[in-house]
Structures are given as C-alpha cells and as structure tokens.
N, C-alpha and C positions, 0 to 999 in steps of 0.2 A: 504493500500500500504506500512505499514512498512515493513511488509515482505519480498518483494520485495525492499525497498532501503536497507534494512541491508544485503540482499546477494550483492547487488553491491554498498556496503560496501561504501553507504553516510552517516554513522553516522547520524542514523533516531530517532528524538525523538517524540513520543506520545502525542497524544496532548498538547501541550507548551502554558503556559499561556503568552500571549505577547499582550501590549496596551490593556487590556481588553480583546482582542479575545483568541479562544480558536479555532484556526485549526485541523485538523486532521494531522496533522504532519509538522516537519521540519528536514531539512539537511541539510549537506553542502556538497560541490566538490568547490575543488580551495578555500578555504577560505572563500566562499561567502555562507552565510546561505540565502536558501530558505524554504517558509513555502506553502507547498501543503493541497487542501482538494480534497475529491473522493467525486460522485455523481453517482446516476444511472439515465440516461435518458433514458425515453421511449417515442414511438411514437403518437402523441397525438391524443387525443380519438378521435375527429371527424374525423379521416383520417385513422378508421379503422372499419371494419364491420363483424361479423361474421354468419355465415349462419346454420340453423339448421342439415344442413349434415354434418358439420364437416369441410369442407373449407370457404375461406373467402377472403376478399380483402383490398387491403392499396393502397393509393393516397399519393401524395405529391402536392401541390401547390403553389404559387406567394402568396398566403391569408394569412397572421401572421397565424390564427388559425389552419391553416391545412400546414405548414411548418416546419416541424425534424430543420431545418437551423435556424428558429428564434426561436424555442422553446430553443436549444441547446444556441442559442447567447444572449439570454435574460438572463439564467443561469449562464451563463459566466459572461455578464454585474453585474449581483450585486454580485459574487464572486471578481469580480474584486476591484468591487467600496468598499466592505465591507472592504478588505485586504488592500486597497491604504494608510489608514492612520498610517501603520505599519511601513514605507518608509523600505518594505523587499520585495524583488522579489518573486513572486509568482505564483504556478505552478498547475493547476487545471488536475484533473483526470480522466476522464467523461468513466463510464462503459456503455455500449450498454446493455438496461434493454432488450431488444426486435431484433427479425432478420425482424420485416413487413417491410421491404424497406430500414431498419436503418442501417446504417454501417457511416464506419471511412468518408464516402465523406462527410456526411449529417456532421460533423465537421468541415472539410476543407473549408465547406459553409457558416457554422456558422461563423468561421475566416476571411476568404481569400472572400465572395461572390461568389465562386466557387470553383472548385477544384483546385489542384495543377497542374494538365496537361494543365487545361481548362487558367489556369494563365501562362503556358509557353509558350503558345498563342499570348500572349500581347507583344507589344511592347513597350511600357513604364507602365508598371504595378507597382505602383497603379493608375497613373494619370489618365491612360486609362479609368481605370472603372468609370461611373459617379453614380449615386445613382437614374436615373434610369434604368441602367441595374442590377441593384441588390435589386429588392424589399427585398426582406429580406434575413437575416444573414449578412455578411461584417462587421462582428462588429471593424475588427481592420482597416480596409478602413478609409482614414482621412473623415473630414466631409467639405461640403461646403464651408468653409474657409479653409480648409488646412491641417485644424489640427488633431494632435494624440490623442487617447484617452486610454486609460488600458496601458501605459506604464510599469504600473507595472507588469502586464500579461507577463510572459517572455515565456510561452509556456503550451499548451495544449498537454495533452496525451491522445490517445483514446485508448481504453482498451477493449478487447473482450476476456471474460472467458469461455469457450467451451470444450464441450467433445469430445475428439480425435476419430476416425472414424478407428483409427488402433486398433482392437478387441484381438490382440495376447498382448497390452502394454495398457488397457484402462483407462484415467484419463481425469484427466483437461490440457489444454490448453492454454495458453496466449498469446494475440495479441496485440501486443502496435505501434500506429506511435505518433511519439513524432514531434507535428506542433508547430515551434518556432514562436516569434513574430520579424520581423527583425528591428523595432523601440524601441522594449521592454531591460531591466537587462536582458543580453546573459546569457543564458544556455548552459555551455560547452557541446557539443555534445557527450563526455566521459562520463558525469554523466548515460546517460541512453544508451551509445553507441553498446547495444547487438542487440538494434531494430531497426526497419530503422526508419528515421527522414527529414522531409523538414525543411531543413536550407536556407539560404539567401545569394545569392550575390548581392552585388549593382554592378549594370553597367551601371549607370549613375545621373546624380542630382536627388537625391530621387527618383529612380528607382533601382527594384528589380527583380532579377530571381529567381525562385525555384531550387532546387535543392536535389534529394534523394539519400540519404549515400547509401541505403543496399536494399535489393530486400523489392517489398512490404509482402509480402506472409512468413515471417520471424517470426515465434513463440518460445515461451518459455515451461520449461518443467523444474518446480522445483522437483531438484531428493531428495533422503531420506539423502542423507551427506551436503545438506545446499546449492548445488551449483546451479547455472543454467544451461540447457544444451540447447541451441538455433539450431534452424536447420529451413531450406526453408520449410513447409508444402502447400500440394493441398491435394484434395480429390483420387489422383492417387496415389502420395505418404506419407499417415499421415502415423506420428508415432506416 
C-alpha cells in the first residue's frame, strides 16, 4: 500500500523499524504518524467445496471455523495487540484473497458484528448489541463489563484488486471502504478521502450512528503520471 499512500501524498515510509517491530509501512496526515500492515484474507477452507465439473459452493456460518467474520477478527485481534505497544495508531489493510461469498460486509462483521446498515438499525448501538446476538466477529463491540478493546485500531480498510470489465481501457481496479473505529486514535477522513468510508457520530452516552461519506460502489484507477482517477463503477458502467 505504499503506492497508494505516496499518490495521496501521506508521506509513506517502508517498513520503519519502531519498538522492535517492523510494519509494512507508516504515514502521516495532520501531524499524526500512523503505522499500517496489509494482509490477504481468504475464505476458510471448511466453508468451501469444489466439484469435479468445474463449479462449487461457499457457506458462511455462526461456527468460528466456518465464519469470513471471525476469521477476519481474529486477524485483526493480534495485529492489533502486536502494534499496541508502539503507543502509534494503527491502520490494518485486509485485501479480499477470494470472491466465494467474501467481500467488504464479511469486514464490517468482523468490526461492527454486523454491517453498517444492519447497525443503522439500532437504537442505541453498541449497547444494543449483546454478545449473544453476535456469535462471532464484533471485535471492537465492548465486552461484558463495558469495556474497549484495540483502541489503538483507528480503522480498517478493505481492499478489493480486480480486473475492470471495461475491455476498450483493461486493467486493474481498486476498491477500498475505509471502517473507522469510533473509540479508537481518529483517522482524519482526508487521509484516504477518495473512497467512501463509515465514520461515526455519537448521538448519545456512548452511542453511535454510522455514517457513509461517498457512494459504496467508488473505485480507483492508478493512471501512468502518478495520479488517481476515482469514478462510481457497476458492471453496467466499468471503466
């Protein structure tokens, strides 16, 4: 992802030696240095099957082992916990290794125990949620006492690299939702502000609403002079 932060020009450095660790990058916006790593997740094995003809099938379930949401939040959890003793906000990258059912929700669930619509839902969210309505994922959900945990998690980006479907301009593609943590070191919305993002309002005592900047369906498209050129993409209109 240096690539990417050096055209929107956060002063991105290569892995930085810091307390020991060695992340895959860090930045700053506003003065505040963040230290991000990239991952690829994929769907895990038992929750996919394939058939001697050439098709095949993917499940998701409530089961840890057959769940995209806790696989996803478990990954999260020891990025979190590795990076905590840096005392630097940090910003995880999670690429979509796989399309068998996987996309940006199976994220959102990992975070939020649900999705962001399914959270606009709520009327007092998080309190709302209890922990057993979210057998798994909810990893930034407080726990049983109350409390917060990966504060230092300031926000996850989901990342989908894909070949364009427009044959007259064909390349790669980029899909980013930037899911901030609304207890976590804020991540200015400007740092990555080309892509849409759920950000946070409070509307009331430790109550939170969602909230998306920019349409979801909003890609990227690094051109040959270093810039980005973002535009709404469907399968009606790629470019």
């Amino acid at each position: 992802m240096v690539f990417l932060a050096r055209r929107l020009k956060l002063s991105p450095e290569f892995e930085p030696q810091i307390a020991g660790l060695t992340p895959d990058l860090s930045f700053k916006i506003a003065g505040k240095r963040f230290l991000g790593d990239v991952y690829v997740t994929h769907s895990p094995l038992k929750t996919i099957r394939d058939f001697d003809d050439g098709t095949g099938e993917a499940w998701d379930t409530s089961r840890p082992d057959e769940s995209r949401a806790n696989k996803i939040a478990n990954e999260l959890a020891y990025k979190a916990e590795k990076y905590e003793p840096t005392g630097l906000p940090f910003v995880a990258f999670v690429f979509l290794g796989d399309h068998r059912i996987l996309g940006a929700r199976d994220v959102e669930r990992a975070l939020f125990g649900m999705t962001a619509v399914e959270v606009s839902l709520e009327e007092n969210f998080p309190n709302s949620v209890s922990r057993d309505r979210v057998p798994v994922g909810g990893l930034l959900l407080p726990d049983e006492d109350g409390n917060y945990h990966h504060r230092n998690l300031s926000a996850v980006i989901s990342c989908d690299w894909f070949d364009t479907l427009n044959r007259q301009d064909q390349g790669k593609r980029l899909h980013c939702l930037v899911l901030h943590n609304w207890t976590g070191e804020p991540l200015p919305e400007k740092a990555f502000g080309l892509f849409p993002q759920i950000i946070w309002n409070q509307s009331g005592q430790d109550a939170w609403e969602p909230e998306q900047t920019t349409n979801a369906n909003r890609v990227a498209k690094f051109t040959p002079d270093g810039e980005i050129e973002c535009r709404d993409y469907t399968p009606d209109t790629a470019w």
